[in-house]
Backbone as a printed PyTorch tensor [residue, N CA C, xyz], in Angstrom:
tensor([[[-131.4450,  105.7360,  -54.1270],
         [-130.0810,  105.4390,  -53.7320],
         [-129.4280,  104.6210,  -54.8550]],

        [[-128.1640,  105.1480,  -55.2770],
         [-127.4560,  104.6420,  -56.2910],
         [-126.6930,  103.0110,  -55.8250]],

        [[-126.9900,  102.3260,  -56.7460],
         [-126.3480,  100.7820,  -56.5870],
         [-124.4130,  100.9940,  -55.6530]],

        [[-124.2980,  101.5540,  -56.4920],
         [-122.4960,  101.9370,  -55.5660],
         [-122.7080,  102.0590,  -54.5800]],

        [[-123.5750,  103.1830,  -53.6280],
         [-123.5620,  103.7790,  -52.2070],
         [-124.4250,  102.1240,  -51.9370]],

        [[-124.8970,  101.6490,  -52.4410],
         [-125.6810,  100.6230,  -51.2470],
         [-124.7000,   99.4890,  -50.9950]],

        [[-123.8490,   99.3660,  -51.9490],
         [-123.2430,   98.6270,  -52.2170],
         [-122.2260,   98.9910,  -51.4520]],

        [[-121.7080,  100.0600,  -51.0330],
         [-120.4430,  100.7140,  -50.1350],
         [-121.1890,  100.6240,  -48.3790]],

        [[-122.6760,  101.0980,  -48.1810],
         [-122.9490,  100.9350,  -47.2610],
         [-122.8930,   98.9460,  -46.7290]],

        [[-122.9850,   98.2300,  -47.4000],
         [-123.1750,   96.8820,  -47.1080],
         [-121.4360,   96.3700,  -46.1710]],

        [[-120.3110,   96.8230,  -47.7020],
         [-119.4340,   96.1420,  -47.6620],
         [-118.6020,   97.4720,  -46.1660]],

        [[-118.8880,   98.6370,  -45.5820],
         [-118.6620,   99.5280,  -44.5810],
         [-119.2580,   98.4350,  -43.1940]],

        [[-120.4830,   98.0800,  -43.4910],
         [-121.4070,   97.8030,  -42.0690],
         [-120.2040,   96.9570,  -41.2360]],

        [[-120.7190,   97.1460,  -39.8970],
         [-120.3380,   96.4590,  -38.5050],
         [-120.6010,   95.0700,  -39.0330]],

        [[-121.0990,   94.1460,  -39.7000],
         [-121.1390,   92.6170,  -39.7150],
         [-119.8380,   92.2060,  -40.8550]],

        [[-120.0460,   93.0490,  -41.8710],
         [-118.4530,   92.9720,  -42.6730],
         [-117.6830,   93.1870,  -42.2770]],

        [[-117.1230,   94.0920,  -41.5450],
         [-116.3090,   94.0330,  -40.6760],
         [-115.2170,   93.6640,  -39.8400]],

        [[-116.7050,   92.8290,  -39.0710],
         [-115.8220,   91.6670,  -37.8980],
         [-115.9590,   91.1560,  -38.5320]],

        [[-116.8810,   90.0250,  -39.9280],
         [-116.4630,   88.9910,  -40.4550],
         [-114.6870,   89.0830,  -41.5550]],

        [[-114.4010,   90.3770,  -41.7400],
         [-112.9760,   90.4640,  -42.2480],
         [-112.1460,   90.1650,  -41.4840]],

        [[-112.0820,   90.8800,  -40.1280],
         [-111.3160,   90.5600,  -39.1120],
         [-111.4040,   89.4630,  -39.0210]],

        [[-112.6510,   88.7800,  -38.2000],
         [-112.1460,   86.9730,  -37.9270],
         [-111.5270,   86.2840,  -39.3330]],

        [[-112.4510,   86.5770,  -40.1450],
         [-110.7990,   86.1100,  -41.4400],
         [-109.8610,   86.2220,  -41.4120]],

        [[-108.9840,   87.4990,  -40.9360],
         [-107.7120,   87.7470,  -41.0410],
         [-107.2070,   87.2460,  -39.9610]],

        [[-107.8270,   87.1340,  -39.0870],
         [-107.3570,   86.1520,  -37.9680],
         [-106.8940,   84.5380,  -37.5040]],

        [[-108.7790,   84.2440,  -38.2690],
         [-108.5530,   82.8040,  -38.2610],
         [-108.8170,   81.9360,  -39.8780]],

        [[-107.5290,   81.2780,  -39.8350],
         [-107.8090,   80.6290,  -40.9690],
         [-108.4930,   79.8660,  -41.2360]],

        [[-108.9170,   79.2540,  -40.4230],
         [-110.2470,   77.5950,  -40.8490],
         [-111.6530,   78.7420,  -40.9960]],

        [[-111.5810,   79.6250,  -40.3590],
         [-112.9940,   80.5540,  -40.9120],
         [-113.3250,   80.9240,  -41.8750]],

        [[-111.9740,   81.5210,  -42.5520],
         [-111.5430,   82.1540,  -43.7110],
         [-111.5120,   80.9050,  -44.5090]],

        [[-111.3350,   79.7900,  -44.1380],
         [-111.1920,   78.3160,  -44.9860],
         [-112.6810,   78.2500,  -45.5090]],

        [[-113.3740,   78.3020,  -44.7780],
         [-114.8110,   77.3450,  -44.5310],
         [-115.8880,   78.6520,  -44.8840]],

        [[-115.5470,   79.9430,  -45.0230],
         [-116.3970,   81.1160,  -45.5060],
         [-116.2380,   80.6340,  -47.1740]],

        [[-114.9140,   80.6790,  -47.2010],
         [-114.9690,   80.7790,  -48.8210],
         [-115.3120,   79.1980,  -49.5910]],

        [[-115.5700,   78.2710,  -48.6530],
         [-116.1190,   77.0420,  -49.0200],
         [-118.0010,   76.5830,  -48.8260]],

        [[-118.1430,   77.7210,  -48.0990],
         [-119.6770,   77.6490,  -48.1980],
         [-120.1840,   78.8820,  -49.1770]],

        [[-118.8360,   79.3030,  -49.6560],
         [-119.4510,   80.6060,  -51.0500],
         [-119.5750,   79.7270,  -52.2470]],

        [[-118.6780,   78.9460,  -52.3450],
         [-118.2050,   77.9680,  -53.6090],
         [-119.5570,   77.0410,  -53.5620]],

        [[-119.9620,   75.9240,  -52.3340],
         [-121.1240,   75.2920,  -52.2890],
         [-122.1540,   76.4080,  -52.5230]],

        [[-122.1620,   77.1490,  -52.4820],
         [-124.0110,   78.1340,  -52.6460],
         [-123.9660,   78.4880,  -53.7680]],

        [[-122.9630,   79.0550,  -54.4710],
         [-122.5020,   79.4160,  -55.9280],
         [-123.4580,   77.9290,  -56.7420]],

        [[-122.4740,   76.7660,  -56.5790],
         [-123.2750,   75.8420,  -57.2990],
         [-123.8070,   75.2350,  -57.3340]],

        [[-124.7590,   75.5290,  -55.7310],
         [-126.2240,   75.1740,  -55.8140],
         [-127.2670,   75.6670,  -56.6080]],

        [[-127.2080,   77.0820,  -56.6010],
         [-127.4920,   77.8150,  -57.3530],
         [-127.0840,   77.9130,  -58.8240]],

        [[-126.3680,   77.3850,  -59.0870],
         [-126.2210,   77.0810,  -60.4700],
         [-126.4330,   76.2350,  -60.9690]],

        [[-126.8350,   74.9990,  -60.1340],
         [-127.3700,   73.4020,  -60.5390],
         [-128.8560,   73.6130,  -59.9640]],

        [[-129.5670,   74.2730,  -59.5710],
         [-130.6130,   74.7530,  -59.4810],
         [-131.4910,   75.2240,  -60.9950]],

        [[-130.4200,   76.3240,  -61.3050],
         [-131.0200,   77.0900,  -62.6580],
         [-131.0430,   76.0470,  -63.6320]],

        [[-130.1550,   74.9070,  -63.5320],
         [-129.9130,   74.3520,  -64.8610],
         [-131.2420,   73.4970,  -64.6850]],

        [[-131.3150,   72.7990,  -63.5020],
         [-132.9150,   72.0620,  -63.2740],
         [-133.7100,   73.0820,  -64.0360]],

        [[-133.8700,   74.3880,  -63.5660],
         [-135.1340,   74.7730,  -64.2040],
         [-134.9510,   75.2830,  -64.9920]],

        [[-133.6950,   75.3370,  -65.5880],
         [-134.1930,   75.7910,  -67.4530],
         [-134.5930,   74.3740,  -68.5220]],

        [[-133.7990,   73.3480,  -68.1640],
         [-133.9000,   71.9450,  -68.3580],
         [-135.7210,   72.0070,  -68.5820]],

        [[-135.8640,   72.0980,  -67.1660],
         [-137.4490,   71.9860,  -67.5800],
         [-138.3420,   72.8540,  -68.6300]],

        [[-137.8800,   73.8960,  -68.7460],
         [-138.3690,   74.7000,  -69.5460],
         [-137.8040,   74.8040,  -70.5280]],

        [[-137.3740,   74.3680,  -71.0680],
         [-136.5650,   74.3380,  -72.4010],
         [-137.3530,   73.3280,  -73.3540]],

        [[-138.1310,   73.8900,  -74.5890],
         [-138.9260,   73.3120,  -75.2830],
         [-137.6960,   72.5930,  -76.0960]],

        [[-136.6470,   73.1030,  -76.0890],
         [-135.6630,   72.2370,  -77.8110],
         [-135.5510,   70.8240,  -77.1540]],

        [[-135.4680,   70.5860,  -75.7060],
         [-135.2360,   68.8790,  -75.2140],
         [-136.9350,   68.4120,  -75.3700]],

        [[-136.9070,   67.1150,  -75.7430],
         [-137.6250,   66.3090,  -75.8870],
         [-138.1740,   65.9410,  -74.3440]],

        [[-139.4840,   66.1340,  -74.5210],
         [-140.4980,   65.5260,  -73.3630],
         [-139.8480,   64.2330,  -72.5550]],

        [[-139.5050,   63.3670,  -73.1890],
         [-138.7610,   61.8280,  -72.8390],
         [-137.8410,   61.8480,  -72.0940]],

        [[-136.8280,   63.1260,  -72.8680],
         [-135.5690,   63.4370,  -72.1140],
         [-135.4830,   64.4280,  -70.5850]],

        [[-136.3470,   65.1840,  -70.4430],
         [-136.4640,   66.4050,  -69.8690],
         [-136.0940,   65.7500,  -68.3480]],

        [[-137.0550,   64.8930,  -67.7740],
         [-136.9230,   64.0030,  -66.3300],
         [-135.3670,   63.6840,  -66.3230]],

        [[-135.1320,   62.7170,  -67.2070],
         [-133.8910,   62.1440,  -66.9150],
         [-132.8660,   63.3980,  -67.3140]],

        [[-132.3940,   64.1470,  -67.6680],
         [-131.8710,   65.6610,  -67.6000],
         [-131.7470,   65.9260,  -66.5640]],

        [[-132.9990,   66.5540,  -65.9670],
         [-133.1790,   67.6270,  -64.7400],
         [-132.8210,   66.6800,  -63.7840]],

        [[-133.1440,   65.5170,  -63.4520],
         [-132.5750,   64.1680,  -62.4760],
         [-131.5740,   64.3660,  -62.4610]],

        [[-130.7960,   64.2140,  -63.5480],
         [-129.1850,   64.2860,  -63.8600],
         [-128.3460,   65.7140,  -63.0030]],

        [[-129.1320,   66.5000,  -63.3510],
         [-128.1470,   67.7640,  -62.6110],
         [-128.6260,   68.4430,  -61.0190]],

        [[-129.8530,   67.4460,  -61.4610],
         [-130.2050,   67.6190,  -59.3020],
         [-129.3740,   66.6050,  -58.9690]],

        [[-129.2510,   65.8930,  -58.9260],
         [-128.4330,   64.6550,  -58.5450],
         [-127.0550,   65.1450,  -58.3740]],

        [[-126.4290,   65.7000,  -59.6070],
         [-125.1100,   66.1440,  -59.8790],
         [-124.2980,   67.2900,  -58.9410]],

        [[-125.4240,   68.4280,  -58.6580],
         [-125.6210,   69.4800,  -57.5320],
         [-125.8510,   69.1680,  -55.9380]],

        [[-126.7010,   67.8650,  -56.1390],
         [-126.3760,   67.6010,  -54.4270],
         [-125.2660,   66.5290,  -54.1050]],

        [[-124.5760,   66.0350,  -54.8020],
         [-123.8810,   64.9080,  -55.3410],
         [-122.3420,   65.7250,  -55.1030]],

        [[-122.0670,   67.1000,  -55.3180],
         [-121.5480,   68.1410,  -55.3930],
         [-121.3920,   69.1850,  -54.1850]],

        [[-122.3130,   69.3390,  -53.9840],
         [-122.9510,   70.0120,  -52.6300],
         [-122.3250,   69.1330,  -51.3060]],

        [[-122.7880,   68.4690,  -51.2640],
         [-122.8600,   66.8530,  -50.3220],
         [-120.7890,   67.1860,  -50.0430]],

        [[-120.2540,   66.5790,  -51.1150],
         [-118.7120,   66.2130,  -50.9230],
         [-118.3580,   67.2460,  -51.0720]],

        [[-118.0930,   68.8380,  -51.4150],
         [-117.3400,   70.0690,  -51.3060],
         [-117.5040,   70.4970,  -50.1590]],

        [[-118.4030,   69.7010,  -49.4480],
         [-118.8790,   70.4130,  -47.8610],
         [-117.8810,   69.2630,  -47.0240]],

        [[-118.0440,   67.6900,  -47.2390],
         [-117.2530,   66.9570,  -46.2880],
         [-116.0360,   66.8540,  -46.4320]],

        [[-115.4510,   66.7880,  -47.8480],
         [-114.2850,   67.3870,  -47.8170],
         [-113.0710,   68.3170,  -47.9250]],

        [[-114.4370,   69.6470,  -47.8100],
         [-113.8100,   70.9470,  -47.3020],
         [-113.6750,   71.3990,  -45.7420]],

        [[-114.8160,   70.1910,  -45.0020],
         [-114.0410,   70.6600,  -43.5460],
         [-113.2800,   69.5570,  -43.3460]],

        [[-112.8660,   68.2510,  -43.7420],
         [-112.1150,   67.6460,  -43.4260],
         [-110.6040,   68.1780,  -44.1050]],

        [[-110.1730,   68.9960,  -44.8490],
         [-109.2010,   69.4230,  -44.9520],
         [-109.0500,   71.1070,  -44.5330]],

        [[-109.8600,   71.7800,  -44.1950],
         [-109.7530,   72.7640,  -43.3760],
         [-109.9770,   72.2130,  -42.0060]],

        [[-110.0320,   71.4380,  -41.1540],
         [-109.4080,   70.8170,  -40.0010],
         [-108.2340,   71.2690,  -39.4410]],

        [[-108.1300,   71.4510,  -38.5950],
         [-106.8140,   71.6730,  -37.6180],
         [-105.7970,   70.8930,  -38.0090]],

        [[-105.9550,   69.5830,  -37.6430],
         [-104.8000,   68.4840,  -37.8140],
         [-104.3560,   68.1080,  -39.1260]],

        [[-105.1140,   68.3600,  -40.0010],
         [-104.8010,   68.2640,  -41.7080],
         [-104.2700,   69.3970,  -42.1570]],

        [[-104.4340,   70.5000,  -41.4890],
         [-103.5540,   71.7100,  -41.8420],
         [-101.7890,   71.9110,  -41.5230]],

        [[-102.2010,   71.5220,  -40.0230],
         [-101.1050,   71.7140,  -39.1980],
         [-100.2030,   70.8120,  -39.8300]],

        [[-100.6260,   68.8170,  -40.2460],
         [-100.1430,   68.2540,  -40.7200],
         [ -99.2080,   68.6960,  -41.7650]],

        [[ -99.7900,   69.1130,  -42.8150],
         [ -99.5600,   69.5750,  -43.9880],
         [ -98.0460,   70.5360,  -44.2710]],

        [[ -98.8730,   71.8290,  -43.1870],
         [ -98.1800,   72.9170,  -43.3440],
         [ -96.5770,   72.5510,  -42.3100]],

        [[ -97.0040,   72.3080,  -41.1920],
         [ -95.6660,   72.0850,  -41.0080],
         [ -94.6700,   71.2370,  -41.6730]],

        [[ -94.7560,   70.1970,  -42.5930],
         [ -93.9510,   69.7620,  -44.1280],
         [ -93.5460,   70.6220,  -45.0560]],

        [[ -94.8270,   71.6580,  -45.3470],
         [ -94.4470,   72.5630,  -46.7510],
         [ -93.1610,   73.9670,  -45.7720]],

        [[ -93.8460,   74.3790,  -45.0300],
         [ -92.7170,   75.5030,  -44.4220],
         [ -92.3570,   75.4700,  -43.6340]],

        [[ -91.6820,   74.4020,  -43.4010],
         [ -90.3540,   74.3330,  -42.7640],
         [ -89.7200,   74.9250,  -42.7230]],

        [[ -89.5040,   75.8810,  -43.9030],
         [ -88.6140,   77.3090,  -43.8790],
         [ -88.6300,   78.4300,  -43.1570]],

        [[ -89.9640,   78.6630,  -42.5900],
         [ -90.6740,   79.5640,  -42.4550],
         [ -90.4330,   79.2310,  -40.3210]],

        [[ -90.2810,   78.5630,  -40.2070],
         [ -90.5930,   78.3060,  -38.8320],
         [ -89.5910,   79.1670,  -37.9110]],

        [[ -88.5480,   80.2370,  -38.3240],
         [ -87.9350,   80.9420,  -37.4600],
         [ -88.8330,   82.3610,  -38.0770]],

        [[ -89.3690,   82.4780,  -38.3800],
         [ -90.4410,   83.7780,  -38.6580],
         [ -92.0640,   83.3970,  -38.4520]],

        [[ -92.6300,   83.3920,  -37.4100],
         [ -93.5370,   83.0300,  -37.1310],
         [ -95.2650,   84.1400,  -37.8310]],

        [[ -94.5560,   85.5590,  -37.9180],
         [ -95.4030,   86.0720,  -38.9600],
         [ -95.9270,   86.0210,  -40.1920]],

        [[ -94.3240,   84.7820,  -40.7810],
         [ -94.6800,   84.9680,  -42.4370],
         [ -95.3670,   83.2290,  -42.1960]],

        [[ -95.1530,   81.9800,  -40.9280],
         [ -95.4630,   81.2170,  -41.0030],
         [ -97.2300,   81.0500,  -40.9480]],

        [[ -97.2810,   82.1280,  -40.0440],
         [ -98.8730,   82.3510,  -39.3980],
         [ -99.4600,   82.4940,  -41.1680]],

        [[ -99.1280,   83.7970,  -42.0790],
         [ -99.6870,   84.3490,  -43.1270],
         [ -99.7030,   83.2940,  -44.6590]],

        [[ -98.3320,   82.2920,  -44.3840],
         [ -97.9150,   80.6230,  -44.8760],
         [ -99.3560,   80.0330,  -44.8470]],

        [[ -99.8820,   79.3720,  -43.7000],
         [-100.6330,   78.8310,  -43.4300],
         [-101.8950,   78.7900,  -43.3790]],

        [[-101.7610,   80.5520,  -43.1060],
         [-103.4770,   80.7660,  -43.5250],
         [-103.8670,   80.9120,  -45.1140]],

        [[-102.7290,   81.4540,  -45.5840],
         [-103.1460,   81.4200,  -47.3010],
         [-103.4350,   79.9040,  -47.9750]],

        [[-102.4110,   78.9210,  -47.2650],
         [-102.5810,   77.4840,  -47.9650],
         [-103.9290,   76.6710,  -47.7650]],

        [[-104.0280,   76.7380,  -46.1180],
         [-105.1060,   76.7870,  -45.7020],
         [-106.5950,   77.2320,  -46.5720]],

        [[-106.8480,   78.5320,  -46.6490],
         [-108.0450,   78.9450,  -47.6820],
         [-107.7310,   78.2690,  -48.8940]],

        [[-106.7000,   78.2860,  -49.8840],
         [-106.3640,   77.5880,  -51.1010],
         [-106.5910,   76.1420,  -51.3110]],

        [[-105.7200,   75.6350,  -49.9920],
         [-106.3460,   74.5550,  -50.2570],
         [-107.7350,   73.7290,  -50.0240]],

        [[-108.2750,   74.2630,  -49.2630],
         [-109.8900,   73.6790,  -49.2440],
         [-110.4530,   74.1240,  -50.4970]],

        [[-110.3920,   74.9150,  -50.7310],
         [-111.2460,   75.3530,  -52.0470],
         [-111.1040,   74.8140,  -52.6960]],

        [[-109.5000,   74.6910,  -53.4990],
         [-109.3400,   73.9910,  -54.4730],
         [-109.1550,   72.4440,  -54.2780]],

        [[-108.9020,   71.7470,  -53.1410],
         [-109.3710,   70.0570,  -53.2440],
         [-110.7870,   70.1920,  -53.0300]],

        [[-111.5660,   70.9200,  -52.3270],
         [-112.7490,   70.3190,  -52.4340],
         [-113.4680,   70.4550,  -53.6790]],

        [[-113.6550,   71.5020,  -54.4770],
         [-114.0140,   71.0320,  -55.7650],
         [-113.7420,   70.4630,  -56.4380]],

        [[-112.2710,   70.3570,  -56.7950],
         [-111.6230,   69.4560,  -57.6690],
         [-112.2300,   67.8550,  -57.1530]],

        [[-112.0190,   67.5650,  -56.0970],
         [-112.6210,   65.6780,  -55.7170],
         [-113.8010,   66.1770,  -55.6950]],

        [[-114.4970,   67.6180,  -55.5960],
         [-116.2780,   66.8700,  -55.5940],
         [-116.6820,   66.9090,  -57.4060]],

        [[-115.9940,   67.4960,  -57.9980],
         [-116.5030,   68.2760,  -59.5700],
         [-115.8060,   67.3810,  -60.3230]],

        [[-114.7020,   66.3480,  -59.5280],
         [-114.4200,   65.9360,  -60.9930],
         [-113.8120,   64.6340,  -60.9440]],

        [[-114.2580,   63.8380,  -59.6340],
         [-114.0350,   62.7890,  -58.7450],
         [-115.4670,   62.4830,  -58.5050]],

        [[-116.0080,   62.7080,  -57.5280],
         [-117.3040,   62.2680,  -56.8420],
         [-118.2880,   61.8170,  -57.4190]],

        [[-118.5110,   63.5070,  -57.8180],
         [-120.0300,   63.4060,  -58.9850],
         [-120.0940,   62.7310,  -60.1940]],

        [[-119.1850,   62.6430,  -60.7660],
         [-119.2390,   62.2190,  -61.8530],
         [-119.5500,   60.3460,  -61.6870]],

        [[-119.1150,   59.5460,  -60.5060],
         [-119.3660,   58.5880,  -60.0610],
         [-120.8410,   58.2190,  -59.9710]],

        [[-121.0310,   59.2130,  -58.7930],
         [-122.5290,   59.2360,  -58.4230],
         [-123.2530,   59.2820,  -59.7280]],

        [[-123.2330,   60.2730,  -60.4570],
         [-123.9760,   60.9220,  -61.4450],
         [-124.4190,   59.6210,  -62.3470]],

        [[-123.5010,   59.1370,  -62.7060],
         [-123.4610,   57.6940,  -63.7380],
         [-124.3930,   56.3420,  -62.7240]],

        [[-124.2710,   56.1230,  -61.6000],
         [-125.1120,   55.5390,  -60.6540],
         [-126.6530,   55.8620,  -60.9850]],

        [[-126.9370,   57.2190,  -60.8020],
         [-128.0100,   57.7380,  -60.9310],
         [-128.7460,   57.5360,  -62.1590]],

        [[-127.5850,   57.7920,  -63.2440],
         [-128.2650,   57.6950,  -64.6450],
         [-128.5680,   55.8840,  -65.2610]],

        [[-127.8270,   54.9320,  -64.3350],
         [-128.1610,   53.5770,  -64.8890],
         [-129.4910,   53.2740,  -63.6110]],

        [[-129.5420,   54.1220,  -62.2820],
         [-131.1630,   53.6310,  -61.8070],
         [-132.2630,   54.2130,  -62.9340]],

        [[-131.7600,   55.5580,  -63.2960],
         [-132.7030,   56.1110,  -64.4860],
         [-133.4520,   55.3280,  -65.5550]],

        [[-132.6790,   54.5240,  -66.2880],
         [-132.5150,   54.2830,  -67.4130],
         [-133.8250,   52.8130,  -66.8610]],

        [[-133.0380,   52.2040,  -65.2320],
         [-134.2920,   51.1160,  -65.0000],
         [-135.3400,   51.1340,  -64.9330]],

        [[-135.5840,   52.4230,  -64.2520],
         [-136.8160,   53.2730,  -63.9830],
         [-137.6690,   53.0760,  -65.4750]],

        [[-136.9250,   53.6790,  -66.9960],
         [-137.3890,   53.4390,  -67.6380],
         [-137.9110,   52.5100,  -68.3090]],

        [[-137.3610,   51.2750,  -68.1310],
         [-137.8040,   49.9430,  -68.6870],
         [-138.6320,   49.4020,  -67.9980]],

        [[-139.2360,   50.0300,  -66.8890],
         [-140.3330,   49.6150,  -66.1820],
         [-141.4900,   50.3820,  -66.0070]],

        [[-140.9910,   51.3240,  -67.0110],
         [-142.6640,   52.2510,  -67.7070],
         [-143.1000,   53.6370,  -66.6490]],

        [[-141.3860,   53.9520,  -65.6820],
         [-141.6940,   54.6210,  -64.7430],
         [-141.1340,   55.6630,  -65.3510]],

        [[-141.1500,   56.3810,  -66.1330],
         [-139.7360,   57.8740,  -66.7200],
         [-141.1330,   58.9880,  -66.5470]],

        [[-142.0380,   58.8010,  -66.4930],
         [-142.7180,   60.4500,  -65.9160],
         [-142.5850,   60.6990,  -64.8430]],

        [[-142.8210,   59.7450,  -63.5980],
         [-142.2230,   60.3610,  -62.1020],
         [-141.0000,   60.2250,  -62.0460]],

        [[-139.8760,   59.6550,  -62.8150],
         [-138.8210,   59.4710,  -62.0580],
         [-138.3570,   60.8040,  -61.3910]],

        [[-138.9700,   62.4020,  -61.8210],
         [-138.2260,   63.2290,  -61.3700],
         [-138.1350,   63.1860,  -59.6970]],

        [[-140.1670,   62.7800,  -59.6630],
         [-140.2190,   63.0200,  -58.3770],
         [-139.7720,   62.1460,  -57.2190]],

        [[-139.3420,   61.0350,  -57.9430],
         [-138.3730,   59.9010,  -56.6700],
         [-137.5000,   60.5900,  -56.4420]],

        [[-136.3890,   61.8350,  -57.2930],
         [-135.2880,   62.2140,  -56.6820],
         [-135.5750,   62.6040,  -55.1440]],

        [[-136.3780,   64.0290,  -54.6980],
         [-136.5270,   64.5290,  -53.8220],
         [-137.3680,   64.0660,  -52.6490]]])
């Protein structure tokens, strides 16, 4: 079976489907689908970097712990806040808040207000929650992490420090 047809049978099936429909329906679903794609995306990508980190002969033995620390840390650090403050702004009352300010215009057409709201809605969780977790949060945390690191080292502990992370 050719990659296309499996690939056509997946995105055809009865579970794609209704999960399109309840998207097109409801927006905090459609909010919070495409915010647990974004968190798995870069788990998985702060995952790989742990393990190429480790395997990567050009970094120095010394460095390798405090590295791979660095971007596990950075990934759940990441993980952690794109999740709390992607349902706290895909929320009901932070939407509703919101949206009834921005389209005001919109409120004698209740079709284009409904289609208003659900687009801002998905947009905006996505894009505040990464933006405050990728470039707000972590970067806080991350620097936290890297000055316990650094103590770790002056106390003759930098070969386990990986394994205190987990």
């Amino acid at each position: 079976m050719s990659l296309q047809k499996i690939a056509s049978n997946i995105a055809n099936s009865k579970l794609i489907k209704r999960h399109i429909t309840k998207s097109v329906n409801d927006p905090k679903f459609l909010s919070r689908t495409l915010l647990v794609t974004s968190v798995s995306k870069d788990v998985f990508a702060y995952a790989l970097r742990v393990e190429n980190t480790l395997h990567n002969d050009e970094i120095p033995e010394d460095k390798k712990a405090f590295t791979a620390k660095m971007d596990a840390a950075s990934g759940l650090a990441t993980a952690v806040t794109q999740i709390g403050t992607g349902l706290l702004i895909s929320g009901g009352k932070f939407q509703n808040f919101v949206s009834d300010k921005l389209f005001k215009s919109l409120e004698n057409d209740p079709k284009a207000l409904k289609s208003a709201k659900a687009s801002f809605s998905a947009l905006s969780t996505l894009i505040l929650a990464s933006v405050f977790a990728k470039r707000i949060v972590t970067p806080l945390i991350a620097a936290k992490c890297a000055s316990y690191h650094k103590n770790d080292s002056k106390n003759g502990d930098n070969k386990n420090s990986l394994n205190k992370l987990g």
